[in-house]
Backbone bond lengths (Angstrom), bond angles and torsions (degrees), N, CA, C in turn:
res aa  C-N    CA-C-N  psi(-1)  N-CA   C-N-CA  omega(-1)  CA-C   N-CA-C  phi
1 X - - - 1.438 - - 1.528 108.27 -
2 X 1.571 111.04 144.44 1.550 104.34 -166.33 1.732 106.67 -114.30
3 X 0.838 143.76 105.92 1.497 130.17 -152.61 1.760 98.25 -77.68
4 X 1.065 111.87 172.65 1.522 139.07 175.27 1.669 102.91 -41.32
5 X 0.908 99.55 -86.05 1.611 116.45 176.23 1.509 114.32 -117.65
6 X 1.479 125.96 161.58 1.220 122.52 168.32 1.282 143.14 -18.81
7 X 1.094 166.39 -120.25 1.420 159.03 103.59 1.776 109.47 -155.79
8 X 1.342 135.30 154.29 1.187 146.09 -144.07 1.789 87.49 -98.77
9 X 1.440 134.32 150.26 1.199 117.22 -170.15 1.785 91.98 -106.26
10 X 1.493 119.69 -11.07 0.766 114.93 176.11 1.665 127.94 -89.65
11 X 1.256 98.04 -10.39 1.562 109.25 150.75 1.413 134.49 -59.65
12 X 1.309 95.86 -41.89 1.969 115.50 178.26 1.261 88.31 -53.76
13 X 1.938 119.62 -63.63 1.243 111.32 -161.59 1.309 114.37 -61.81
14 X 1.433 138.83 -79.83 1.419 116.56 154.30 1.668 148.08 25.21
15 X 1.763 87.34 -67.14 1.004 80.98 171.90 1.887 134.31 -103.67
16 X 1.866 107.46 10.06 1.032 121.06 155.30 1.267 121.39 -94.55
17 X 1.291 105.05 -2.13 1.861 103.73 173.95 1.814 102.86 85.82
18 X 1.594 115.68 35.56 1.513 109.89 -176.63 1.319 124.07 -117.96
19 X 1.077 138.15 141.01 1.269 122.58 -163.88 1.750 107.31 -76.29
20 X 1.062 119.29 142.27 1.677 117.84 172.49 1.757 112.69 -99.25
21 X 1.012 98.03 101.30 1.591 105.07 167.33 1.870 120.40 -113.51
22 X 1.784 96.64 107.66 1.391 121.42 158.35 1.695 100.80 142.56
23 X 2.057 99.06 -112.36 1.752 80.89 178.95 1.423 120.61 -84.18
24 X 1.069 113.72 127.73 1.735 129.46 179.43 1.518 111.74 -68.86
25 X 1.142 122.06 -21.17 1.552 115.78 -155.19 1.720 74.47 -126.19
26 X 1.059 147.75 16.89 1.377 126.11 169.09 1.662 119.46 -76.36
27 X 1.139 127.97 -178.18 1.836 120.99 -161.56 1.513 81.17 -135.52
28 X 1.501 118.64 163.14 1.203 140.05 -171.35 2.446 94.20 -134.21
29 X 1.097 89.48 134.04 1.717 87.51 -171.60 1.805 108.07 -127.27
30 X 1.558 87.53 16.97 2.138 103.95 168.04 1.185 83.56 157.82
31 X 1.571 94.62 163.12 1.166 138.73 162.69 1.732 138.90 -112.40
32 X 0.970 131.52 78.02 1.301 121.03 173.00 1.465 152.13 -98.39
33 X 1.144 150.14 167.60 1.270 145.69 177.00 1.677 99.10 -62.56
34 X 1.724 98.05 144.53 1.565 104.93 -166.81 1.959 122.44 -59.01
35 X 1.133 93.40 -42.11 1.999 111.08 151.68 1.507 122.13 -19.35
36 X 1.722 96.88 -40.38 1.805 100.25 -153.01 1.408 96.53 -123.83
37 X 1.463 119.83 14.00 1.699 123.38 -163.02 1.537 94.01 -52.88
38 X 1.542 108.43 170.85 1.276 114.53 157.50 1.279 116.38 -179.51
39 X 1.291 114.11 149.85 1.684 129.85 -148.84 1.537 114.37 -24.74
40 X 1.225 108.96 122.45 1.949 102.69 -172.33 1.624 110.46 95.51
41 X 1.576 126.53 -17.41 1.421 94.36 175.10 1.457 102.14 -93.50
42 X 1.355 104.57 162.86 1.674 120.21 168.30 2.288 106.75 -85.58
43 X 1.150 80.80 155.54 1.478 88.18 171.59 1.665 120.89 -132.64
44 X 1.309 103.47 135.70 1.326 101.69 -166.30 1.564 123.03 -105.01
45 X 1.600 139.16 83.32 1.151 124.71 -145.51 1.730 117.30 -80.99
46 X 1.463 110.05 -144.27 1.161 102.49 -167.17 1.986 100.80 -70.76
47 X 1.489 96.78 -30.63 2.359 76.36 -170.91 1.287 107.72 -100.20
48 X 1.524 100.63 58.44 1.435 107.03 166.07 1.850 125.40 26.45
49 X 1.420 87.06 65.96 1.618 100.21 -173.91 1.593 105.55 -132.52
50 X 1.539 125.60 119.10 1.352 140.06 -168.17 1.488 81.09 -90.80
C-alpha cells in the first residue's frame, strides 16, 4: 500500500509503541504485509523495533 504522501518513520514508531533504531528523520512512502515487501519499505517485527 502506497500512502498519500510520505510519512515520518518516527511517527509509525510512536504511534505503534516501537522503538526506532538508526535513521530517525527517514520517511516511509507504504506499507505492506511482509509477502508483498518491496524495495524501500521497512518492516516491523514482532519487538516492535524499526
Amino acid at each position: 500500500m502506497q500512502f498519500s504522501s510520505p510519512v515520518s518513520i518516527q511517527w509509525v514508531a510512536d504511534f505503534i509503541g516501537a522503538k526506532l533504531i538508526g535513521n530517525v528523520s527517514a520517511h516511509a512512502t507504504g506499507i505492506n504485509e511482509i509477502h508483498k515487501v518491496e524495495k524501500g519499505i521497512w518492516f516491523c517485527g514482532p519487538s516492535k523495533i524499526l
